[in-house]
C-alpha positions as CSV (number, residue, x, y, z in Angstrom):
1,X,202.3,109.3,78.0
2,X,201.4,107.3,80.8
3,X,198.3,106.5,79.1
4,X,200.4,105.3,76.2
5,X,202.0,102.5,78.6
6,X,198.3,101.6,79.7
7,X,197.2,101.2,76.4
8,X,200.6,99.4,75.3
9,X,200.1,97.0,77.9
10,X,196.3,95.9,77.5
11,X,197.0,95.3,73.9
12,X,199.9,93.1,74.1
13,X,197.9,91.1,76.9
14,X,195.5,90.9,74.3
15,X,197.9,89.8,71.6
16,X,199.2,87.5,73.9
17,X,195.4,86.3,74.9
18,X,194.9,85.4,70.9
19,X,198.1,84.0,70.1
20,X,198.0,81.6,72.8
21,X,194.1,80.6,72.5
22,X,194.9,79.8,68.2
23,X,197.3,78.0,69.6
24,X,195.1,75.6,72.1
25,X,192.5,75.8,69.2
26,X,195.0,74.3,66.7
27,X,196.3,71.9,68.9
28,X,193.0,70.8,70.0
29,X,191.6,70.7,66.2
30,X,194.5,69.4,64.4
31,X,196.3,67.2,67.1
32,X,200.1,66.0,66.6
33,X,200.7,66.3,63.0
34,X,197.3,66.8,61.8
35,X,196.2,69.0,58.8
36,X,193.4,70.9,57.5
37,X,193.7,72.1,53.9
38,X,191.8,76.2,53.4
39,X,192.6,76.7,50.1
40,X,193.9,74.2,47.9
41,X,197.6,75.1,47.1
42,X,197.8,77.3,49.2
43,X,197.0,77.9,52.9
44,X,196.3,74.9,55.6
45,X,196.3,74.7,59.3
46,X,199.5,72.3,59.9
47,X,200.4,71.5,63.5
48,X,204.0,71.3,64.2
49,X,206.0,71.9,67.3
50,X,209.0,73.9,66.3
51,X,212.2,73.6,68.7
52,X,214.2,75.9,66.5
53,X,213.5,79.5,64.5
54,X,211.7,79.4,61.4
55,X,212.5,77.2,58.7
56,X,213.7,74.5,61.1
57,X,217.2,76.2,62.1
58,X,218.8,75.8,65.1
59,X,217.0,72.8,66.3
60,X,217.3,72.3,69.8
61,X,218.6,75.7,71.1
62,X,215.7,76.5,72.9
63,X,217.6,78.1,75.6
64,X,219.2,80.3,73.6
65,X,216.1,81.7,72.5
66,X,214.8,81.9,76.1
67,X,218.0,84.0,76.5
68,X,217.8,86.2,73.7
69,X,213.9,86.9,74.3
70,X,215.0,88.1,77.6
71,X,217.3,90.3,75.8
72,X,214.8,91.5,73.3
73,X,211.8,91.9,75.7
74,X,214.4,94.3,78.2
75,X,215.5,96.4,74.6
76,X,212.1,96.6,73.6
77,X,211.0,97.9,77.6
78,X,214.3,100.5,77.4
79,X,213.1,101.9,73.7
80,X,209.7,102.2,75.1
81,X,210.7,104.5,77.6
82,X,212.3,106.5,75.6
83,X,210.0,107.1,73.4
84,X,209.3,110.9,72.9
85,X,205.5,112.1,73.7
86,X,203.6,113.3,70.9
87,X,201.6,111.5,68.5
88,X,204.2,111.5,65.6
89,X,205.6,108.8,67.8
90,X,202.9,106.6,68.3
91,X,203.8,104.0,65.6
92,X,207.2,103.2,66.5
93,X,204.8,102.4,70.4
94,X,203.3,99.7,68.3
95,X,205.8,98.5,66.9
96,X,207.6,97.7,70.1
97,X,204.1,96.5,71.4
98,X,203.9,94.0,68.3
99,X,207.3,93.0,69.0
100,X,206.9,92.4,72.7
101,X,202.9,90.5,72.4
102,X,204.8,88.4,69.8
103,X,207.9,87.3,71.6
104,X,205.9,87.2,75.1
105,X,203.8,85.0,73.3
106,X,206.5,82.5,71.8
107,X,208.6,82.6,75.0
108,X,205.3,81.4,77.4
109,X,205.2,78.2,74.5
110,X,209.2,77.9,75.1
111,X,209.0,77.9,78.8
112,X,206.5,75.7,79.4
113,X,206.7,73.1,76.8
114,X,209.8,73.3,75.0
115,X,208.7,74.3,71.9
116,X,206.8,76.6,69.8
117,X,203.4,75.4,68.6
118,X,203.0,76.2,65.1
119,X,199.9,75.5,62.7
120,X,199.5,78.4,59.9
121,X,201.0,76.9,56.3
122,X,201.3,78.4,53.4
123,X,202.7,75.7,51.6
124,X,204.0,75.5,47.8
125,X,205.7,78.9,48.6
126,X,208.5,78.0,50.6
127,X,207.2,79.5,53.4
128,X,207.9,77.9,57.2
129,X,205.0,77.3,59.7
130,X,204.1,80.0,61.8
131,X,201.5,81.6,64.1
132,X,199.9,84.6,65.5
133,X,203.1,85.9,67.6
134,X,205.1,85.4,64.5
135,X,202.8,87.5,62.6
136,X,203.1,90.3,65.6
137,X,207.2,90.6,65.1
138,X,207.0,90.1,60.9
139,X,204.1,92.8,61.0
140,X,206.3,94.9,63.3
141,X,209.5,94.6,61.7
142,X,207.9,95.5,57.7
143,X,206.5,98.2,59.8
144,X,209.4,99.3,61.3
145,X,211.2,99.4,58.0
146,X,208.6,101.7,56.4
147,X,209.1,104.0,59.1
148,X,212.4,104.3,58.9
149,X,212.6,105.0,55.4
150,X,209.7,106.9,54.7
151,X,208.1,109.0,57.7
152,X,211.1,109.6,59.9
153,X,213.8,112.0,59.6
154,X,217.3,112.8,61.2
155,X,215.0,115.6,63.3
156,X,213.0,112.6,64.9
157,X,215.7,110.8,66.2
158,X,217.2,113.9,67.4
159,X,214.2,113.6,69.9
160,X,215.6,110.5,71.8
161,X,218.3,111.9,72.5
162,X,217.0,115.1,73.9
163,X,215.0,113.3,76.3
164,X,218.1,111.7,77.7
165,X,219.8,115.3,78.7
166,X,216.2,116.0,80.4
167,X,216.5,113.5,82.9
């Protein structure tokens, strides 16, 4: 399992390493405000520093955020460990990895400039500004939802708590 951790690790940093660098690259293409159109109607890069969560809310509360990162980031390490060994368990690993690369990455933007840096639209839908960290957590969480309902069973979680009378 310890190979698991490894793994987990180097592809988070990696996550982390791409999230941050689309970042630089749309700040340094687009500038304050600036916008490249993809496809017509539909997707364009759109800088915009968000101090809030997605679709504006909560303006200003960065700290908050800070705070319940923290929170996130130290549930996600706890669920980590307690993951059983065995492969049938691997995807719920990657989904705690997608959710940690993607708040690691939008906490670093948080910390040390007070916002989150934005820049994928896909406008005429509705749909709020994001970026690569954002797509780590949505990815995980539609993941996450699958594999509750559909791969595992009462039996599976059964396993978590077997590990706890082992130790």
């Amino acid at each position: 399992m310890r190979k698991n951790y490894i793994l987990f690790f180097i592809c988070a940093a990696g996550l982390i390493f791409i999230d941050q660098i689309t970042k630089v690259a749309a700040v340094s293409a687009l500038g304050s405000g600036g916008k490249f159109v993809v496809f017509e109607g539909v997707l364009r890069m759109n800088y915009v520093e968000n101090r809030g969560a997605a679709w504006g809310m909560m303006q200003g509360a960065g700290i908050f955020f800070i705070i319940l990162t923290f929170v996130i980031m130290a549930g996600v390490a706890y669920f980590v460990s307690r993951i059983p060994k065995g492969g049938r368990y691997v995807p719920l690993l990657i989904v705690a990895m997608l959710i940690f690369a993607g708040g690691l990455g939008n906490l670093i933007d948080r910390i040390a400039l007070g916002y989150v840096r934005d820049f994928i639209d896909f406008y005429g839908v509705g749909f709020p500004v994001f970026n690569v960290a954002d797509v780590c957590v949505s990815v995980a969480v539609i993941m996450l939802v699958i594999l509750l309902i559909f791969v595992y069973r009462d039996k599976d979680y059964k396993a978590f708590k077997k590990k706890k009378k082992d130790e």
